[in-house]
C-alpha positions in Angstrom: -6.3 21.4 -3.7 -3.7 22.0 -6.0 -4.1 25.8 -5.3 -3.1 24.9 -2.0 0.4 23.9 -2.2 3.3 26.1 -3.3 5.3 25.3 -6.4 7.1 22.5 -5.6 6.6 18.5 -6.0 3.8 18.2 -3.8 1.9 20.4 -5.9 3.0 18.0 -9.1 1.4 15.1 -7.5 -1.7 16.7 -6.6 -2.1 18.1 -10.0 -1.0 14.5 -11.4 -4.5 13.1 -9.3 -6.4 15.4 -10.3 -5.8 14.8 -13.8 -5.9 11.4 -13.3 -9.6 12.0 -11.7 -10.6 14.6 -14.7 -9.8 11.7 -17.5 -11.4 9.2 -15.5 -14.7 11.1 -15.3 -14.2 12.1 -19.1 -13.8 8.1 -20.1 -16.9 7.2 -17.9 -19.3 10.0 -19.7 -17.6 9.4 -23.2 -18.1 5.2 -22.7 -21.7 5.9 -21.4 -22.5 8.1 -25.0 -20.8 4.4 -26.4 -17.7 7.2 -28.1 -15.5 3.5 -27.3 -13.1 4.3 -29.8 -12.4 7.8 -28.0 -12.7 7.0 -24.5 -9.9 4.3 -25.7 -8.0 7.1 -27.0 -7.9 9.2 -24.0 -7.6 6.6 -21.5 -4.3 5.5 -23.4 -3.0 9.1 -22.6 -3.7 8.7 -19.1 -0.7 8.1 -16.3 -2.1 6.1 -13.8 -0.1 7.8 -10.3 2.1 5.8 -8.4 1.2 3.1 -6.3 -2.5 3.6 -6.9 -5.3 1.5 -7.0 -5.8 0.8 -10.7 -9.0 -1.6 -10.6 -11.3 1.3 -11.6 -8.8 2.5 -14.3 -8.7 -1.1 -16.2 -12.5 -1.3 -15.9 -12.8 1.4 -18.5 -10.6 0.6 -20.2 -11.8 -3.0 -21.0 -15.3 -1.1 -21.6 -13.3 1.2 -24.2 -11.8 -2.4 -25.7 -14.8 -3.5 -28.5 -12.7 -5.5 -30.7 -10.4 -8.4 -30.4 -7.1 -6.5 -31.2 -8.0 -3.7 -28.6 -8.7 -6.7 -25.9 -6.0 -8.2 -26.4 -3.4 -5.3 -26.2 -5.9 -4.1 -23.0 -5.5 -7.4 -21.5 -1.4 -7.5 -22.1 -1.1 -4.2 -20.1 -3.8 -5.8 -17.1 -1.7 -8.5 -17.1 1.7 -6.1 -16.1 -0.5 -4.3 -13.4 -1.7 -7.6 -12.4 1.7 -9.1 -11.6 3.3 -5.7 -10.3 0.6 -5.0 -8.0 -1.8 -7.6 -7.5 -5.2 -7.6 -6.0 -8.6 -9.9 -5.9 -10.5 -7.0 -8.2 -7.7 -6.9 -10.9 -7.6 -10.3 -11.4 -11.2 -10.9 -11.4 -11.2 -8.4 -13.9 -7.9 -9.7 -15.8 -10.0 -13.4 -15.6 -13.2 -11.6 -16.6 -11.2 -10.3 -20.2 -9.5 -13.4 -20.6 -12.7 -15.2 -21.5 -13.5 -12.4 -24.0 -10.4 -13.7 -25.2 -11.4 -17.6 -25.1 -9.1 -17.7 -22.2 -10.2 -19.6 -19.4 -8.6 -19.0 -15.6 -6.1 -21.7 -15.8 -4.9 -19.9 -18.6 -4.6 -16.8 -17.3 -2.9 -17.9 -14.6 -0.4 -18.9 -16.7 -0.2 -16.2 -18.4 0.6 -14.8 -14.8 3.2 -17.4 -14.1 4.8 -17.3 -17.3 5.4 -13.6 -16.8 6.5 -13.5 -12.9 9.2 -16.0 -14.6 10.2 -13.5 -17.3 10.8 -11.1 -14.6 12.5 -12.9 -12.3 16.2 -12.6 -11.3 18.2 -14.6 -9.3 18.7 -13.5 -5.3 22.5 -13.3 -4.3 23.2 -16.0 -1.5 23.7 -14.0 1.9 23.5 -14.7 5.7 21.8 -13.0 8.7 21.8 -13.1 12.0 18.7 -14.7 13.9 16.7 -13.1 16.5 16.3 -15.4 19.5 19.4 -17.9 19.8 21.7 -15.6 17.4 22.0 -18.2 14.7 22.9 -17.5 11.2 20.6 -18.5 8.6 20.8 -18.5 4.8 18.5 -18.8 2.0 20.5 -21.8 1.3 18.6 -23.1 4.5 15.1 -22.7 2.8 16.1 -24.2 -0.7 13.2 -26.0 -2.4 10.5 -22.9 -0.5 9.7 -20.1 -1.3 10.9 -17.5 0.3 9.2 -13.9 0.9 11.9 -11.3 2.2 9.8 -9.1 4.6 11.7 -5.6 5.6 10.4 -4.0 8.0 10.5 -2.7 12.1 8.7 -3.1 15.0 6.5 0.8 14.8 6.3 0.1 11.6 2.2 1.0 11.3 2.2 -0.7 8.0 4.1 -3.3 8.5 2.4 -4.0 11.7 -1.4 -3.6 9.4 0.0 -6.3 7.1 1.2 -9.3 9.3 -1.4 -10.5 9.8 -2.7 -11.4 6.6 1.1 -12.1 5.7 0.2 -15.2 8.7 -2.8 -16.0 7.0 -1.1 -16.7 3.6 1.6 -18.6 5.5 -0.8 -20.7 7.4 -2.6 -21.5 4.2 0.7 -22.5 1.9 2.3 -24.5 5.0 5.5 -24.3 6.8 7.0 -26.7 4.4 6.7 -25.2 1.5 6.5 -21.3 2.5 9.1 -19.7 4.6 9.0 -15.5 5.6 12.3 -13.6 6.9 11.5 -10.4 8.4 14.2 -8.1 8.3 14.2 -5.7 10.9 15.5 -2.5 9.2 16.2 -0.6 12.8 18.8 -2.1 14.8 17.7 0.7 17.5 14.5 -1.6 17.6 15.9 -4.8 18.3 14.8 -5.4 21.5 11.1 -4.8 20.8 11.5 -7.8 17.8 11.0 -10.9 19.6 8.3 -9.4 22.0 5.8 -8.1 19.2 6.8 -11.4 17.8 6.0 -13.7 20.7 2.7 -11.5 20.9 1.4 -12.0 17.9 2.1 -16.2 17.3 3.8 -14.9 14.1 5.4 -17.7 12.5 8.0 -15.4 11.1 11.4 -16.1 11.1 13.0 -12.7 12.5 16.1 -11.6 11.3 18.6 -8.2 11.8 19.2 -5.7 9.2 23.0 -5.8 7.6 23.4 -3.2 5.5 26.1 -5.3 3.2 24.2 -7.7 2.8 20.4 -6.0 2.4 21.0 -2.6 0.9 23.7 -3.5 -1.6 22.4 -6.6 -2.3 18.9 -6.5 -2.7 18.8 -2.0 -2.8 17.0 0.0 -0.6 14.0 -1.2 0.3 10.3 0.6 0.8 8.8 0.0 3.8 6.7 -2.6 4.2 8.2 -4.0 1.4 8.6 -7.8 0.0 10.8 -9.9 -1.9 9.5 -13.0 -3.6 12.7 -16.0 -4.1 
């Protein structure tokens, strides 16, 4: 595959995988001969790519982890990967090397909490206008929620792929303590907003892209992308 692309970027990522995939398979065969201290070694040298799923990845390398030191650096960098992207395998695993540790899941959950607060910065107050009756609305109007900032637009395939487990997280929290403004990031979509809306029961509240306010306050967002407050 990487043979495939001309010099360029594209090929850089593709050679970036398959490195990725080489050291992966070189961990696996060096854990399974029980060469822990080696396989630790290597896998230390390995950049997991972007935006990939790294379930597999911290597997080995708790395997790799015999000793307490080792764990407990292992479990520091699960713990980062945990909180930037998180999913039900990494924390079972991140739970799973906690109680190597003596750390039960309570714990580990605040381990999580404490560290989502390190990293936290405060959200510039702003305004937006309101699909539906026009109003404005603030995040002054959701103080004591949480607020989850959703960009996205109406053909967004993503953003369309996620909303619906975006509802079921809503549903579960509750209205009165959870609150989700979804951006639309394409003003030339704003009459297809309230329609998918109405379509799908979301309990959104749907809101138009300002640049001032979105892009220099908050930077340019991915797409989907979310914003914890």
């Amino acid at each position: 595959m990487v043979k495939a692309f001309p010099a360029g970027s594209q090929n850089k990522s593709w050679q970036a995988l398959l490195d990725y995939q080489k050291n992966m398979i070189r961990a696996q065969v060096l854990l399974d001969k029980k060469d822990f201290a080696i396989a630790s070694g290597m896998l230390d040298n390995t950049i997991l790519p972007a935006r990939f799923d790294a379930t597999n990845f911290f597997k080995l390398k708790v395997e790799a982890a015999q000793d307490a030191p080792a764990q407990q650096k292992v479990y520091g960098d699960l713990l980062k990967q945990t909180v930037k992207e998180p999913s039900d395998d990494l924390l079972t695993t991140l739970f799973a090397l906690g109680a190597k540790l003596k750390k039960d899941n309570a714990q580990v959950k605040a381990d999580i909490h404490q560290l989502l607060d390190a990293q936290a910065k405060p959200v510039k107050e702003f305004s937006l206008k309101r699909y539906g009756d026009e109003k404005t609305i603030s995040l002054a109007d959701y103080r004591g929620k949480v607020v989850l900032l959703n960009f996205w637009y109406p053909f967004c395939g993503p953003c369309r792929g996620e909303n619906p487990s975006l509802q079921k997280v809503l549903k579960r929290v509750g209205l009165d303590k959870f609150a989700i403004l979804a951006v639309n990031v394409y003003p030339t979509e704003d009459r297809f907003v309230m329609p998918y809306d109405e379509r799908q029961c979301l309990r959104f509240r749907p809101a138009a892209w300002q640049r001032r306010v979105c892009r220099e306050g908050m930077g340019r967002p991915r797409l989907p992308d979310q914003l914890p407050d």
